[in-house]
C-alpha positions as CSV (number, residue, x, y, z in Angstrom):
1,X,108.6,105.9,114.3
2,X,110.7,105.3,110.8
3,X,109.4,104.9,106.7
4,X,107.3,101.9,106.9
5,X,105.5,101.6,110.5
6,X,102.9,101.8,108.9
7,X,101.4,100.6,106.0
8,X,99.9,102.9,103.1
9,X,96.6,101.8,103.6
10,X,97.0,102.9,107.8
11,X,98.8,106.2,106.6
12,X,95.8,107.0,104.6
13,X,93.2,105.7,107.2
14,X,94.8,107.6,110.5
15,X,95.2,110.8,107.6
16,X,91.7,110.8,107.4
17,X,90.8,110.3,110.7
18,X,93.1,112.9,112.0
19,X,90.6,115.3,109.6
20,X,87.6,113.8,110.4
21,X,87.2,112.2,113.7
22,X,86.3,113.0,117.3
23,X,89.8,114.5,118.6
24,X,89.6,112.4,121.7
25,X,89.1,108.8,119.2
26,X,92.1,109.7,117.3
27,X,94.2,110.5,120.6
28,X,93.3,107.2,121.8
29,X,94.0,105.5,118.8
30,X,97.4,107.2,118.9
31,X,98.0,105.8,122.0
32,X,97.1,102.2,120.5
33,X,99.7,102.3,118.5
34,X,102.5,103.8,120.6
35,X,101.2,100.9,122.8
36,X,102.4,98.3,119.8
37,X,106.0,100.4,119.3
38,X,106.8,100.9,122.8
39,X,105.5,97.7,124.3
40,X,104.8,95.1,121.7
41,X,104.3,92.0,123.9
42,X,101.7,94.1,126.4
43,X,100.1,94.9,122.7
44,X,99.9,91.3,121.8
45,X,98.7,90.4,125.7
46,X,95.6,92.9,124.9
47,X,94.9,92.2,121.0
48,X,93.6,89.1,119.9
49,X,95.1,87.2,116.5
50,X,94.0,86.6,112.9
51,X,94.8,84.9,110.1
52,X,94.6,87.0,106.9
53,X,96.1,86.6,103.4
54,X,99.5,88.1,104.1
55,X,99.8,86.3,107.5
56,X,98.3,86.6,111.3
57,X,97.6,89.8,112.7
58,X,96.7,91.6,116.0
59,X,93.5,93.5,116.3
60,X,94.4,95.5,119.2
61,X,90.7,97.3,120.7
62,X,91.0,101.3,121.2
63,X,90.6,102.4,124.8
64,X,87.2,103.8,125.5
65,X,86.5,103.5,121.5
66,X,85.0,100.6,121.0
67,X,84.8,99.2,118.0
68,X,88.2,100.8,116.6
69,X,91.0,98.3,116.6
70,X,94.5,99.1,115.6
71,X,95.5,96.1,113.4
72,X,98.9,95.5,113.5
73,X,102.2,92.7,112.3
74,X,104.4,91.7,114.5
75,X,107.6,91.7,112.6
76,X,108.7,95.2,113.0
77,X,106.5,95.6,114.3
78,X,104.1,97.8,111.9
79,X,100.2,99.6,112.3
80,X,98.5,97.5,109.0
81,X,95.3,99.3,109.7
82,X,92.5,101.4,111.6
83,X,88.9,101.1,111.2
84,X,85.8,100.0,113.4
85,X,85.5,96.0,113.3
86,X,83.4,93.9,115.7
């Protein structure tokens, strides 16, 4: 990872969940998005797309965490945010 996988608003979230959360949730979740650096096309296989403001986006589910998704940007490509989301 380099400055600017992720965006200020996923630094803050994944901070907080690192403090907060069920160890096992924010393993998975750090899986999600080594999934997205590592193997962005398998990520985009598994996520499905939307169209926000500032362009499309993958929402990429977390394994066995349902409903955390790992929303992410292709170009880069770079973690936009973590949260629950139906």
């Amino acid at each position: 990872m380099t400055e600017g996988d992720y965006s200020a608003v996923a630094d803050a979230q994944l901070d907080a969940l690192e403090r907060n959360a069920d160890p096992l949730l924010y393993e998975a979740i750090l899986d999600a998005c080594e999934l997205v650096f590592q193997h962005p096309a398998r990520a985009q296989a598994l996520s499905t797309a939307i169209t926000t403001a500032e362009g499309i986006r993958f929402r990429l589910p977390v394994l066995g965490h349902p409903p955390f998704k790992v929303f992410w940007s292709a170009g880069g490509p770079r973690i936009e945010a973590v949260f629950p989301h139906p």
